[in-house]
C-alpha positions in Angstrom: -53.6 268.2 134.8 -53.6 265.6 132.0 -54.8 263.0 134.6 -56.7 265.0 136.6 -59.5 265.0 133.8 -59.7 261.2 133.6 -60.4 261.1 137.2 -62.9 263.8 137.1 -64.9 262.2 134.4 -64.3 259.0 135.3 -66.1 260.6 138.8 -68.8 261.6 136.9 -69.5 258.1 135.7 -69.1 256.5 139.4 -71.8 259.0 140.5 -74.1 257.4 137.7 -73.7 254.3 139.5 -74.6 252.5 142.5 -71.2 252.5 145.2 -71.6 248.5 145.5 -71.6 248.2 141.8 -68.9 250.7 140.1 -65.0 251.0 141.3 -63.2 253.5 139.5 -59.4 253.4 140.0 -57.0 255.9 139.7 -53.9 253.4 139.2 -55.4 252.0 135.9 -57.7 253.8 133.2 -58.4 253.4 129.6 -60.2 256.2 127.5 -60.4 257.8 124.5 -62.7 260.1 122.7 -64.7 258.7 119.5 -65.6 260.5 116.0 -64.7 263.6 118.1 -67.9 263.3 120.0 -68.4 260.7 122.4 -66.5 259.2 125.0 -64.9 255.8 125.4 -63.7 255.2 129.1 -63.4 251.8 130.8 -63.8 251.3 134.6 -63.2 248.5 136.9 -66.3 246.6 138.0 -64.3 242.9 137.5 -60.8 242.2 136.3 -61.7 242.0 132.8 -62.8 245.2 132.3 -59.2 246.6 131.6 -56.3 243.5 131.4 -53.0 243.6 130.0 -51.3 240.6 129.1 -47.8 239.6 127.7 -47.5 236.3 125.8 -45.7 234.5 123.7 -46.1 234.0 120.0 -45.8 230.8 118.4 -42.6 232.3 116.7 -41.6 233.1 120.5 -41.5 236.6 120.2 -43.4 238.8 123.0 -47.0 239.9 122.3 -48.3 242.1 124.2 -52.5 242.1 124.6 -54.0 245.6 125.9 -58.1 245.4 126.3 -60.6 248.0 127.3 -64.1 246.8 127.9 -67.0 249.3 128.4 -70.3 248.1 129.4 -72.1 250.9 128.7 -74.5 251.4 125.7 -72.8 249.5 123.5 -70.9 247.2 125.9 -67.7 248.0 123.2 -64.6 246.3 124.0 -61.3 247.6 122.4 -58.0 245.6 122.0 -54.7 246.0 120.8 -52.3 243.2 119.8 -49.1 244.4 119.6 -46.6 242.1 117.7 -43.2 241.8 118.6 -43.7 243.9 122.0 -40.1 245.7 122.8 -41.4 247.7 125.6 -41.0 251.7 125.2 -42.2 252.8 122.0 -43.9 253.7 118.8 -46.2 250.6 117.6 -48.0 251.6 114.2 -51.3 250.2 112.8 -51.4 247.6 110.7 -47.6 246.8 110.9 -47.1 246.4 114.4 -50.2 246.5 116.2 -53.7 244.7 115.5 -56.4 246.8 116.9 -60.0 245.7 116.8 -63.2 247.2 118.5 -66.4 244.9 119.2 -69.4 245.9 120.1 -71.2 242.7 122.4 -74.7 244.0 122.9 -76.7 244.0 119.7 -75.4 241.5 118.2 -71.2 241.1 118.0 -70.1 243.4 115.1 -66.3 243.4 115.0 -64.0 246.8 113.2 -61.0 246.4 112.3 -58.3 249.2 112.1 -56.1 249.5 109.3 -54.3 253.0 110.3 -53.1 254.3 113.7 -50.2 254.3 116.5 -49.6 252.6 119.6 -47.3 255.1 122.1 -45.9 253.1 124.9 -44.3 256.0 127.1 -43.5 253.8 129.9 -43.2 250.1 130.5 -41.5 249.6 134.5 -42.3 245.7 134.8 -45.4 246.2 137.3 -47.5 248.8 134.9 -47.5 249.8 131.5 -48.7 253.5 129.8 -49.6 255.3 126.9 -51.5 256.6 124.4 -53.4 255.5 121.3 -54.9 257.2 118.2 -56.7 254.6 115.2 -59.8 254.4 113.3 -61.5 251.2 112.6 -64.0 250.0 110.0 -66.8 247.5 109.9 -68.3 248.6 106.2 -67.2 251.3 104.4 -69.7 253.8 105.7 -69.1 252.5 109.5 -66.1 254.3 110.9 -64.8 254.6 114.8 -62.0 257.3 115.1 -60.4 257.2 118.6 -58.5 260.0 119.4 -56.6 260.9 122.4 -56.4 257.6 123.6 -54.5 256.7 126.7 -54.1 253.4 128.8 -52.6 252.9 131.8 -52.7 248.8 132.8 -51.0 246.8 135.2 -49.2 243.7 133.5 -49.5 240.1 133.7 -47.0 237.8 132.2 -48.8 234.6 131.4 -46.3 231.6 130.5 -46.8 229.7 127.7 -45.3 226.0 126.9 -45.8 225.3 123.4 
């Protein structure tokens, strides 16, 4: 049931769309629901639109980059660096995990989060999944509270040669 509603919704938003223009795919989603009123879900029209990406840090310990990028309304794009990536687990907000949100078409505002968890549940080589919670500032008086996140992302190892 819990991922029968993505797909549903994510439906929804395909029948907004032209066939040629919108692919939504079962096998990878990001989505989450925002100040408890709006939705944040990301569907594949390119292969930016939801990327994965594990890297090394200049200290040479994994990082592991998770982006969402919307192109509706707002075209907002979220991301999560997490630091020191381990596979399965918890990842909290600031300690672990930088997590920004941009917002591309007025302008570029950037928010930054300074509270929230990362909850890898499952990390097999090929895909990686879980689920998210954060808020995220830009002034004091502009808050974005993402709540019942979850990501699902196939992962690409990208070599790096410092």
């Amino acid at each position: 049931m819990r991922y029968i509603l993505p797909l549903l919704v994510g439906l929804m938003i395909f029948g907004c769309h032209k066939k040629d223009e919108l692919e939504f795919l079962e096998d990878e989603y990001f989505y989450a629901t925002v100040n408890d009123e709006e939705e944040f879900i990301v569907y594949r029209i390119s292969d930016t639109d939801i990327s994965s990406e594990v890297r090394r840090s200049e200290d040479n310990t994994p990082r592991l980059e998770i982006r969402g990028y919307n192109r509706d309304n707002e075209h907002q794009e979220v991301r999560f660096y997490i630091k020191n990536y381990k596979g399965s687990g918890i990842y909290n907000i600031p300690d672990d995990v930088e997590a920004f949100v941009y917002f591309h078409k007025t302008g570029y505002l950037r928010y930054d989060s300074e509270s929230g968890r990362i909850h890898v549940t499952e990390d097999n080589g090929e895909y990686i999944s879980g689920t998210f919670t954060f808020s995220a500032t830009h002034f004091p008086d502009l808050v974005r509270n993402y709540t019942g996140g979850e990501f699902k992302v196939k992962i690409d190892y990208v070599e790096i040669n410092y």
